[in-house]
C-alpha positions in Angstrom: -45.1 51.0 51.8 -48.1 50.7 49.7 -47.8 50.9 46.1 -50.1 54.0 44.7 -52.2 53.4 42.2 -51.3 56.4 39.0 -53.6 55.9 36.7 -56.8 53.3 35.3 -57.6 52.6 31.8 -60.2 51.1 29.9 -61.2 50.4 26.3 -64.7 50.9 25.3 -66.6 48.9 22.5 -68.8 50.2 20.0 -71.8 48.9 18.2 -74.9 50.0 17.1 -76.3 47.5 14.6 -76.1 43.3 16.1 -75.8 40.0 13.6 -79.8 39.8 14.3 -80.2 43.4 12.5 -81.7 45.2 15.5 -80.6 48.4 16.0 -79.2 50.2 19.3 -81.8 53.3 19.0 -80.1 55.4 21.6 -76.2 54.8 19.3 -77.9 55.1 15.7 -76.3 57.6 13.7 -78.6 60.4 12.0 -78.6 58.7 8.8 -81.7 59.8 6.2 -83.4 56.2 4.5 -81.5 57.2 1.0 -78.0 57.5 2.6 -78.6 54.1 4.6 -79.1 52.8 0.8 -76.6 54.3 -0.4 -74.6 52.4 2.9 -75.8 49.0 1.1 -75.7 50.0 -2.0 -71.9 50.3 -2.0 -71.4 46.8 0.1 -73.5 45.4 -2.7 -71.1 46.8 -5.3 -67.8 46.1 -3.0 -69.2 42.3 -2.5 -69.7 41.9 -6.4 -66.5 43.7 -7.3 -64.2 41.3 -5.1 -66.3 38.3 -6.6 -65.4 39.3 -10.2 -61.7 40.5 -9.3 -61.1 36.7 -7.7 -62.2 35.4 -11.1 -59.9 37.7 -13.2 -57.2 36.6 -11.1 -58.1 33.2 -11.5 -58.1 33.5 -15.2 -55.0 35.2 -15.4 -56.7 38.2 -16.1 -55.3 40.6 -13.0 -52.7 39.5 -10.9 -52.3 38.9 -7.0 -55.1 40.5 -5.5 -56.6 41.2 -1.8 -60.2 40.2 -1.1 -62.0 42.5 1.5 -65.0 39.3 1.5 -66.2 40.2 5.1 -64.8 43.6 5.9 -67.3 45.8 3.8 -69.0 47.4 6.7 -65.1 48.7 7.7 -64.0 50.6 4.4 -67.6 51.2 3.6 -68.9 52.8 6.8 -65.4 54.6 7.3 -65.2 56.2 4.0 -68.9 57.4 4.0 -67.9 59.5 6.9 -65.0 61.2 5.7 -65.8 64.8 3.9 -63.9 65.5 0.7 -61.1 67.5 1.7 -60.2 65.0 3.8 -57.4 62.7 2.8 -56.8 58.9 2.7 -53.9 56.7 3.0 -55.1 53.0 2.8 -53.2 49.7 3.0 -54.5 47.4 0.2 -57.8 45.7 1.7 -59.5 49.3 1.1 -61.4 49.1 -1.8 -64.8 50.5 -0.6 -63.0 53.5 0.8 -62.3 54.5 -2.9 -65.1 53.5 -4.1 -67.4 55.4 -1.5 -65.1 58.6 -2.2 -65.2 58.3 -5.6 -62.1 56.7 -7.4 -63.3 55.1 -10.6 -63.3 51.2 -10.1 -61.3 50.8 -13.4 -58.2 52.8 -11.7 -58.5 49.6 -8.8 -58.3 47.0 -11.9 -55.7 48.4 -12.9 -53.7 48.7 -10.1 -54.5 44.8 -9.3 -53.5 44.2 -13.1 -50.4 45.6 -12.6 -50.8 49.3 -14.1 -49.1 51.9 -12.6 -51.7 54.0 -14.3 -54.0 52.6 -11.8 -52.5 54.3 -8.5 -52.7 57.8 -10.4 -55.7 59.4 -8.3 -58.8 60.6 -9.8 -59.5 64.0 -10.0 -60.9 66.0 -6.8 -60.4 62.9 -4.8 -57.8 62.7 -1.7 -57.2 59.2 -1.8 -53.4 58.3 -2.0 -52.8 55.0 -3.9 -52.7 51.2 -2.5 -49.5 50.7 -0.1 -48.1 47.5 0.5 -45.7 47.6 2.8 -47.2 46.8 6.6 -47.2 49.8 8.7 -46.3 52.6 6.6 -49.4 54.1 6.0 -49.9 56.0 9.9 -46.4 57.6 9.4 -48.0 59.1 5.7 -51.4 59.6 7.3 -50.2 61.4 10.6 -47.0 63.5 8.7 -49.8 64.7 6.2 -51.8 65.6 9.3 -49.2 67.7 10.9 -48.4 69.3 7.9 -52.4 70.3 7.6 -52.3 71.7 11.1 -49.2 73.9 10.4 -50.9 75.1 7.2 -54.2 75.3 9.2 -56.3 73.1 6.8 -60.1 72.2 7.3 -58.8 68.9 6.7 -58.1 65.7 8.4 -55.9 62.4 7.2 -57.1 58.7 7.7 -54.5 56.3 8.4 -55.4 52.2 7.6 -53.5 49.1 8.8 -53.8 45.7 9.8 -53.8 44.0 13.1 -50.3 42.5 11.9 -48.8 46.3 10.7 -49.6 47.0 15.1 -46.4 45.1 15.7 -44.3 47.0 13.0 -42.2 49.9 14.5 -43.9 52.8 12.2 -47.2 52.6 13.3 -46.2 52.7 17.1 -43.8 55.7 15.9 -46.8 57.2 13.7 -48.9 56.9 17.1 -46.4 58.7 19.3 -46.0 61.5 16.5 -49.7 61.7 16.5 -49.6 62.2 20.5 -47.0 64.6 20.9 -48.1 66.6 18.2 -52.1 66.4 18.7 -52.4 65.6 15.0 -55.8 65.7 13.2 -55.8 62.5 12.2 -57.6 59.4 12.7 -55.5 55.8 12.6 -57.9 52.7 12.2 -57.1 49.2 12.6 -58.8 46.2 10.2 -58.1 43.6 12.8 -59.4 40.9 10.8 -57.9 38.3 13.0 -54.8 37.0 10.7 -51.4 38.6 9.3 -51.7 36.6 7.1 -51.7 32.9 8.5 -50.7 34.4 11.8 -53.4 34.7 14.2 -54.1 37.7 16.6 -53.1 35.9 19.4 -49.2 35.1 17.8 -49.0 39.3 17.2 -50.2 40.2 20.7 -50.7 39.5 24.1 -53.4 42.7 24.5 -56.1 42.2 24.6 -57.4 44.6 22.3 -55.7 46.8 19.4 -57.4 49.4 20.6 -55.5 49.7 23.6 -51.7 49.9 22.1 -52.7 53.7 21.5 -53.3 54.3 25.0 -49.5 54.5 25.6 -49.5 57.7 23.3 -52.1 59.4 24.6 -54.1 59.1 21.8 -58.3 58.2 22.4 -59.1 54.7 21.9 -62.1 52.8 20.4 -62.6 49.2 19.9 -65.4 49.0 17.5 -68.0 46.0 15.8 -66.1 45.9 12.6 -69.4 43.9 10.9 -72.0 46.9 11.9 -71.4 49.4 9.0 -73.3 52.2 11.5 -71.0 51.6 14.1 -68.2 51.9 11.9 -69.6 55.2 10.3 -70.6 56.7 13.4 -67.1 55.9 15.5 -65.0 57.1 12.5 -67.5 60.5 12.0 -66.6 61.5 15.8 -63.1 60.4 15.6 -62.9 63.0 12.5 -65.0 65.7 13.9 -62.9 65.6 17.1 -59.6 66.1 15.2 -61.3 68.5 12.8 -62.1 70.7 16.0 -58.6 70.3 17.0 -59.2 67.8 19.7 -56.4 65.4 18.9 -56.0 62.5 17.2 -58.0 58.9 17.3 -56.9 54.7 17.1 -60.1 52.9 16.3 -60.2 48.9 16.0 -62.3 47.4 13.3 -62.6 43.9 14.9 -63.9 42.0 11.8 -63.0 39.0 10.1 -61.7 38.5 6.5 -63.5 35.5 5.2 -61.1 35.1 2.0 -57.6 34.1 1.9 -55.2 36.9 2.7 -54.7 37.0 -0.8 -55.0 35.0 -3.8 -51.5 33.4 -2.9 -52.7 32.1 0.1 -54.7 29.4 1.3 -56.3 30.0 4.3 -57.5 26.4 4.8 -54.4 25.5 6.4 -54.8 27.5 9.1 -58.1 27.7 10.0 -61.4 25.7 11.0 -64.6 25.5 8.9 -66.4 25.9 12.2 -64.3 29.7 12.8 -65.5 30.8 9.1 -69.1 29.6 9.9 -69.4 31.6 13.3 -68.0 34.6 11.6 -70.7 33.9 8.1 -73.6 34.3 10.9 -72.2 37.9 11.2 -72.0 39.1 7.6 -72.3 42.4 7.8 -74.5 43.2 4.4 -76.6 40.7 5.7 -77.4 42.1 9.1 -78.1 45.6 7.7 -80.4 43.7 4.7 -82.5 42.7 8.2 -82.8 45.8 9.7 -83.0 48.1 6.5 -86.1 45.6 5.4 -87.9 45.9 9.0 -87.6 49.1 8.6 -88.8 49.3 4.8 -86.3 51.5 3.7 -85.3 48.2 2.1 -87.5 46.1 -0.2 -87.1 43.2 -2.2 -87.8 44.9 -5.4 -85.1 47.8 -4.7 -82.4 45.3 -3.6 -82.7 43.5 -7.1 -82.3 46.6 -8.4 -79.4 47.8 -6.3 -78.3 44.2 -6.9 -78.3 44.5 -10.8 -77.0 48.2 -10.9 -73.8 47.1 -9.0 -73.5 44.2 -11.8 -73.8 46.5 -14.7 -71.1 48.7 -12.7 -69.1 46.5 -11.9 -68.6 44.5 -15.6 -68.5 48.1 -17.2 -65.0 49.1 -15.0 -64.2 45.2 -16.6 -64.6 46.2 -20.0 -63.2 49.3 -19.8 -59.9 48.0 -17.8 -59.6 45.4 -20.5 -60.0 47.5 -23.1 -56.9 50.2 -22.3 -54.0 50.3 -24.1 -51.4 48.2 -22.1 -49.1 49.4 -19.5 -45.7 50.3 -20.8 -42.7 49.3 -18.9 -41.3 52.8 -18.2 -44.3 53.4 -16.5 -42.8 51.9 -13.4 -40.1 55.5 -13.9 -42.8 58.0 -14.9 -45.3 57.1 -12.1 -43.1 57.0 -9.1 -42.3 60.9 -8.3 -43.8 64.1 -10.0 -40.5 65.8 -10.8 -37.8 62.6 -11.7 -34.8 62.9 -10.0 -31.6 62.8 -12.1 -30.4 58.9 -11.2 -33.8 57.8 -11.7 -33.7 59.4 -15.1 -30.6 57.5 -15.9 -31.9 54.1 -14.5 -34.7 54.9 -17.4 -32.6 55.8 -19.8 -30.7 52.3 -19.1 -34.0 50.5 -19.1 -35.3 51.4 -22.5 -32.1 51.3 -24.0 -32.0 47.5 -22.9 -35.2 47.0 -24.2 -34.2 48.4 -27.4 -31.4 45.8 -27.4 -33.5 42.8 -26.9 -36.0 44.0 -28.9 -33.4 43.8 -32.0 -32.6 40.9 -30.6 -35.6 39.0 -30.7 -35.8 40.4 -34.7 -32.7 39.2 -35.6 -33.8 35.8 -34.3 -36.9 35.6 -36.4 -35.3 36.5 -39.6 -32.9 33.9 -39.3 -35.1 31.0 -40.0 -34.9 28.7 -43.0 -36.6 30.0 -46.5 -35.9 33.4 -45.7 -35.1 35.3 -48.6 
């Protein structure tokens, strides 16, 4: 007996803008000529921030940080789409997102420098603060969706991960909840080829990310992850589908981080100079540089500028990070929930008192030195 065939899938690719900066006229999103500046103004700024923040780090001046050198177009282009009641819960290679919606670059300083103060969110903006751990974020991002849909909120939630958090349990559990429960909420994947030194081929033998979310009946999009339009214009429909209560989305950035995973890392070990140059030829600022000056929105003049506004920006958030009062350790206690629960009190109470301790300590040791009256 023959077997029958159930069902056929497919996984669609998106992109609108190519590495030679021509345009797809019949995809382009309806963007006027100052918001398409506005699209390159903020990868200017990104690009310049993650330049100076590898520098502080390098002087000592920050801690561990995550480049996002090669994935502007992805936080950039997503972020620009989202409306501000919408809400965000990043990984920790998001930067433009808050930038783009408004979180004050100081407050990503600081969170790189170690400051709990840093993952405080700004005022009016829905962006919850840098998670670390792989594949939490779509269990945040599609419980805080639910939770809008049962309090019928004109609101969606955007979920980031990694290609490496698709083989954690959560976000395959965060897409089945999403499924079941038609969630407003939109999951997207920075597959930017490594987990670290793991390539995409050791997490998975799809052939796509985009595909994993087929299996929880969610819609699935594989999109150019260096064409900031295509990345705009997927994530806009994928939010104005779950905004009208169509169900949630999976979209896969495929992109390529052209920095080491972090500043712990070296990436020379596991990679070829000739992968890095293939991936340089599609920078994403530079492909929308070619199209936005063919089209002379851009011009050579007004990128200098952009160029030396996003400087000025960029080593005022310095200045001011620098110049805060530091961090004090109980911050790690008073940032953590809104109302402190009872043994968390206590672990505080523990804390400072042992500071006090070695703080007396550390006097009693000074004053003990010969000549002292």
């Amino acid at each position: 007996m023959p077997l029958e065939k159930l069902y056929d899938f497919s996984i669609s690719r998106l992109s609108i803008l190519d590495e030679n900066g021509k345009v797809d006229h019949r995809l382009r999103p309806t963007l006027t000529n100052p918001q398409l500046i506005d699209l390159f103004s903020w990868m200017t700024v990104l690009r310049i921030f993650d330049d100076k923040a590898l520098k502080l780090q390098r002087q000592g001046r920050i801690g561990t940080y995550a480049s996002s050198l090669g994935q502007e177009a992805c936080t950039v282009g997503s972020g620009f789409a989202m409306k501000p009641q919408d809400w965000t819960f990043p990984a920790f290679r998001e930067h433009g997102v808050f930038f783009v919606r408004g979180t004050p670059l100081v407050r990503v300083l600081q969170y790189w420098g170690g400051d709990e103060r840093g993952s405080k969110a700004a005022a009016d903006v829905n962006c919850f603060p840098v998670s670390i751990p792989v594949g939490s974020q779509p269990l945040h991002a599609v419980g805080a969706a639910m939770a809008m849909k049962l309090k019928k909120k004109d609101a969606v939630s955007i979920g980031y991960f990694g290609d490496g958090g698709s083989s954690e349990g959560d976000t395959l559990e965060a897409m089945n909840w999403a499924g079941v429960f038609q969630a407003p909420v939109v999951l997207i994947c920075q597959n930017n080829q490594f987990a670290i030194s793991e390539p995409r081929s050791l997490q998975t033998r799809a052939q796509t990310i985009a595909q994993k979310g087929i299996a929880f009946g969610l819609d699935c999009l594989q999109v150019d992850g260096n064409d900031v339009l295509a990345c705009y214009k997927a994530t806009l429909d994928a939010i104005e589908k779950a905004r009208a209560g169509k169900g949630p989305t999976l979209l896969e950035f495929d992109t390529y981080r052209m920095g080491d995973h972090t500043t712990a890392d070296d990436s020379t070990r596991y990679r070829t100079k000739e992968e890095l140059e293939t991936w340089r030829k599609r920078d994403p600022i530079a492909r929308l540089r070619t199209y936005l000056m063919s089209e002379g929105v851009l011009t050579p003049q007004l990128e200098e500028q952009i160029t030396a506004d996003a400087v000025v920006l960029v080593d005022k958030a310095v200045q001011e990070y620098e110049s805060m009062p530091a961090p004090k350790p109980e911050d790690m206690f008073d940032y953590l929930y809104k109302d402190m629960p009872p043994e968390l009190a206590e672990q505080k109470r523990t804390f400072l008192s042992f500071l006090a301790t070695q703080k007396n300590s550390n006097l009693e040791k000074k004053t003990e030195g010969p000549g002292f009256p």
